[in-house]
N, C-alpha and C positions, 0 to 999 in steps of 0.2 A: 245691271248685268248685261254682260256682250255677251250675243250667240253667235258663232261663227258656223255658216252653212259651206261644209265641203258636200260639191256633188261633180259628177264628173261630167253633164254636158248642159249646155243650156239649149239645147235643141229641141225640136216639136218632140214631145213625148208625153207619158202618162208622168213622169216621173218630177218632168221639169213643169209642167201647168202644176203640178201639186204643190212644191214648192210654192211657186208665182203665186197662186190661189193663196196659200198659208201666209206669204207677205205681203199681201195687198192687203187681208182682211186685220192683221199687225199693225199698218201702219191707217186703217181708219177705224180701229178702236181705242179710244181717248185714253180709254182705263188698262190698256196694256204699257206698261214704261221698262219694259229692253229694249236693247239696243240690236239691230242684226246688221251682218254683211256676208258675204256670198264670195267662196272662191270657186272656181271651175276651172274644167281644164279645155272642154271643147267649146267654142264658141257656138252662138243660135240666137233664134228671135227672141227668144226670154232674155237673154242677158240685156237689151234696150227695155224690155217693159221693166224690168226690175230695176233698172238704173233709174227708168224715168219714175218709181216711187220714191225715187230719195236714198235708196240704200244703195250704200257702198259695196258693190264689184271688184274684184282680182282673178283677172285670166292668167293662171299659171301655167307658161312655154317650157320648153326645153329646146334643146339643137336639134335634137336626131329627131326626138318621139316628147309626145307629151308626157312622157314617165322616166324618161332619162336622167341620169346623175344631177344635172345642171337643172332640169325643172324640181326633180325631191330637193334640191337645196335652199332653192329660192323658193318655197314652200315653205320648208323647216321656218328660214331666216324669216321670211313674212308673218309667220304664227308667231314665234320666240320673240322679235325686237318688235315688232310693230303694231300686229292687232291684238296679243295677250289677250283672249278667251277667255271666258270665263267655261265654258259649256262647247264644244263642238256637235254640230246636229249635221248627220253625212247621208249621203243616198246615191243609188245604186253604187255599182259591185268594185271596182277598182277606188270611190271615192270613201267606202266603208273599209275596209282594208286598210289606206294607206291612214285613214283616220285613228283608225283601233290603234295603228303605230306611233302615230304622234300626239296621240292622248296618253301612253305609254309612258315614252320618252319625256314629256313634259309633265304630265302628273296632269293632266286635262281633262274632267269626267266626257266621256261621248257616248252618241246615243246615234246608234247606228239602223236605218229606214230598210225596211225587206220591201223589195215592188216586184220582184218575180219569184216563181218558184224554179227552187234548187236546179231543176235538170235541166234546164234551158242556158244555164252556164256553161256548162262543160267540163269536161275532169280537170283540166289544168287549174280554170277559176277556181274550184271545187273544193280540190286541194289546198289552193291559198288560201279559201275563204275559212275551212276547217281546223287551218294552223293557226289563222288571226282570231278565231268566236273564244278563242283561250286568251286572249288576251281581255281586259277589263272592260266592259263596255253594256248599254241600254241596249237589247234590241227591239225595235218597233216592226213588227209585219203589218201590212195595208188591209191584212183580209185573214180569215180564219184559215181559208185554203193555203196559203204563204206559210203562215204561223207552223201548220203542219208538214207542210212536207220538209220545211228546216228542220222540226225535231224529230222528224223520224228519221231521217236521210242524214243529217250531220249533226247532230243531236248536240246542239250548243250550251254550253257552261250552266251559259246565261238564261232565264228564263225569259219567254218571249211575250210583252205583250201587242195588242190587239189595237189600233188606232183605224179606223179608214177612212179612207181620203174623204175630203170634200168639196164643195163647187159652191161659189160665189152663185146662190140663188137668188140672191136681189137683182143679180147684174142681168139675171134671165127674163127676157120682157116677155108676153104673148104675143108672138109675131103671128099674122094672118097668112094663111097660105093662098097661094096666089097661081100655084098650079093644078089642072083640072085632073090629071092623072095618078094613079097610084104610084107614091115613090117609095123604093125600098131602097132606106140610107144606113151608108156607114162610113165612121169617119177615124182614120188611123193609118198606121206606118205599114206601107204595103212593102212588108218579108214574110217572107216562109212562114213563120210562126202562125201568123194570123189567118192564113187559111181563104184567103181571099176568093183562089180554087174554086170552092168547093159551093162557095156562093153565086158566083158564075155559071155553075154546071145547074145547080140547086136552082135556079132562074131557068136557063135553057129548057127545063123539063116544063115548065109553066109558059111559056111565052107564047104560044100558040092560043091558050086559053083564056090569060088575064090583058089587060090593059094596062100595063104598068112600064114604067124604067127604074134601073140600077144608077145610083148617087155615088161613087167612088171620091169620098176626100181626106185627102193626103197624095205621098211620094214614099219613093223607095225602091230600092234595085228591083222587086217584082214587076214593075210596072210596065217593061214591055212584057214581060211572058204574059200580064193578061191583058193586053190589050191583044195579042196573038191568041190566047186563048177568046177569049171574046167572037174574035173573028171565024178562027175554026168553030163555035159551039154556033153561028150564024146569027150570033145576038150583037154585031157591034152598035146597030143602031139605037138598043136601044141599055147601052152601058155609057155614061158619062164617066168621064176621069177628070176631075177637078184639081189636082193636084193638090201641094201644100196651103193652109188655109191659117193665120194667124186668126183670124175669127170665124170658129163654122156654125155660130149661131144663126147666120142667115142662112144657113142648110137644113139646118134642124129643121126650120119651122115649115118647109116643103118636105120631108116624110113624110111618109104614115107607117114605116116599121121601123124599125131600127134593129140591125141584123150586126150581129158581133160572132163568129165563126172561127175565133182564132182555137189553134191547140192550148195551150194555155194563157190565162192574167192573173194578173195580181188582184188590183183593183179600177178597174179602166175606168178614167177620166173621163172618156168619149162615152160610153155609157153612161156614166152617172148625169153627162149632160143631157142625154135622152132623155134619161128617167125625169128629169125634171122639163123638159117640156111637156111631160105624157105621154111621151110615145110606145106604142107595146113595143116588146124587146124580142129578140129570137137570138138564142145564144147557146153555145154550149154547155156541157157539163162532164164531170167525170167522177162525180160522185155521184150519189142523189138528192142531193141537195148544193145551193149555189150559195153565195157569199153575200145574194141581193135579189134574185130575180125567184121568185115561187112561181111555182109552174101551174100556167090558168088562172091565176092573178095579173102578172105584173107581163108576161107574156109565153114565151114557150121557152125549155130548156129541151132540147135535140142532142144526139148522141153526135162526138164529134165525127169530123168525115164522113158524114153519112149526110150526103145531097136532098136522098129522098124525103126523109125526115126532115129537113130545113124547108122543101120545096114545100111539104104540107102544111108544115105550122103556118108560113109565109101565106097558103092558098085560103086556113083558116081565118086568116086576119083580113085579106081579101075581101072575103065574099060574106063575112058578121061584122056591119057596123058597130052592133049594139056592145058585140063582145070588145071590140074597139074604145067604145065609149066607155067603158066598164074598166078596164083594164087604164087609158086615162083617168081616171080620177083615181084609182088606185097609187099610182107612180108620181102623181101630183104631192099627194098627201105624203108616201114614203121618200121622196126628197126633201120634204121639207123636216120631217120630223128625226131623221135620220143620217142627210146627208148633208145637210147646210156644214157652209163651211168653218160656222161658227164652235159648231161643236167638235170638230177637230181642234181649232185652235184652242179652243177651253181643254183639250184632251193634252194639248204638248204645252201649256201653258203649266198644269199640273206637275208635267215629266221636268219641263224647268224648274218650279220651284223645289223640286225633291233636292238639286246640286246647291241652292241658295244658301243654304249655309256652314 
């Protein structure tokens, strides 16, 4: 059986490590025998690590835009004459779409990945995506939060279920920390969504009193406003900005919190790598309950935009090792039994053999 993975970038994101995650652990267990390959249409650093497992790549161009006449063609022809599919697996939003179409057209079962919720699209996506879930298709959401806000807000065909991501925990060594000071880390695509804001200010309110520095890794258009914000809030010295990181495992293991303050996720990857080094969590929420993180367990859940609330959970973590220590061994154990990445693949393993015959 050929799976064909349409996604639309192979850039640093939750979406595309999940992927990568999902065919690494494919291609080093014995006892899986499909076959995958990978089309995309924006080039990134995933598109070399996934090449260098062995599986076959297609970066689909066009003239004008990567979705122009000329690029859907040589799409079509590439699916139709040369990699005949058995199964197409797609993710995020323009590669689910154009999937749902050519699974259509060809008679192709597809099973289409949710990694964000609904309102973070926009009304144009919204619309397209609303006209396409009527077309034949699996859909997969990454987290319960996902799952719902699809069905109440575009209330698809389809029923949806429930897969979430996971992380190559073998690949997670215990690295020793090797810095004296508290570090408060987080590691993702600095835009607007993620709230990075608010983490900065949430800081500023503490720095007079703790001994600590801010870990910024990643890139992204935000990144002079907060380094200008930085500066106005008179914290720039002790905010680091690491930029883009193809492995931020050797960041992880200098935390001691791990602060995720975006407006919404789906299922972030950069957390779930936290959670499996141990590290306590501080993150949003906008329900009352989260998709991973129990509050006082695993670490704090803070209302979002609200600095003060971050600044405290962040001062709690601070100044109780014990609570620290406590909250490590909890996150140790629910990565392993919950997020390895095996039990994803045993989970779309399933979802393929339902097209097998």
């Amino acid at each position: 059986m050929l799976i064909l993975h349409i996604i639309t970038s192979l850039k640093i994101g939750g979406a595309e490590s999940s992927l990568r995650n999902l065919l690494k652990n494919f291609k080093e267990d014995t006892n899986h025998k499909m076959d995958h390959c990978v089309i995309y249409f924006h080039d990134g650093p995933n598109s070399l690590e996934i090449k260098n497992l062995g599986i076959t790549t297609y970066h689909v161009q066009g003239i004008i835009s990567s979705y122009d006449p000329i690029a859907i063609y040589r799409l079509l022809k590439l699916i139709y004459y040369k990699i005949k599919p058995d199964i197409i697996h797609s993710a995020l939003w323009s590669a689910n779409i154009i999937s749902r179409v050519v699974g259509w057209l060809f008679k192709i079962p597809v099973i289409c990945d949710l990694h964000c919720n609904y309102f973070h699209q926009g009304k144009f996506r919204n619309l397209l995506e609303r006209v396409s879930l009527n077309l034949p298709c699996k859909l997969v959401a990454v987290s319960n939060s996902t799952k719902d806000s699809f069905e109440k807000y575009l209330k698809p065909a389809q029923k949806i279920s429930v897969i979430s991501n996971g992380i190559n925990i073998k690949h997670i060594h215990e690295y020793k920390k090797d810095i004296k000071e508290f570090v408060i880390g987080s590691v993702g695509r600095l835009v607007p969504v993620k709230n990075y804001d608010v983490l900065l200010k949430a800081f500023a309110l503490l720095n007079k009193s703790i001994n600590a520095k801010v870990y910024l890794v990643g890139d992204g258009p935000e990144r002079k406003n907060l380094e200008n914000l930085a500066k106005d809030l008179g914290i720039e010295n002790q905010v680091k900005f690491y930029g883009s990181q193809n492995n931020a495992y050797e960041f992880y293991r200098n935390f001691d919190c791990f602060v995720l303050p975006s407006e919404s996720e789906g299922m972030s990857i950069a957390l779930l790598e936290a959670l499996s080094f141990g590290l306590p969590i501080v993150t949003t929420h906008y329900k009352n309950s989260h998709d991973v993180i129990v509050d006082g367990i695993n670490g704090f859940l803070v209302s979002h935009g609200n600095d003060h609330e971050l600044s405290n959970a962040i001062l709690r973590l601070y100044e109780d090792k014990n609570l620290c220590e406590s909250i490590r061994k909890s996150n140790l154990q629910l990565s392993k039994s919950k997020f390895d990445i095996k039990i994803m693949a045993q989970k779309y393993e399933k979802v393929y053999e339902e097209f097998s015959f």
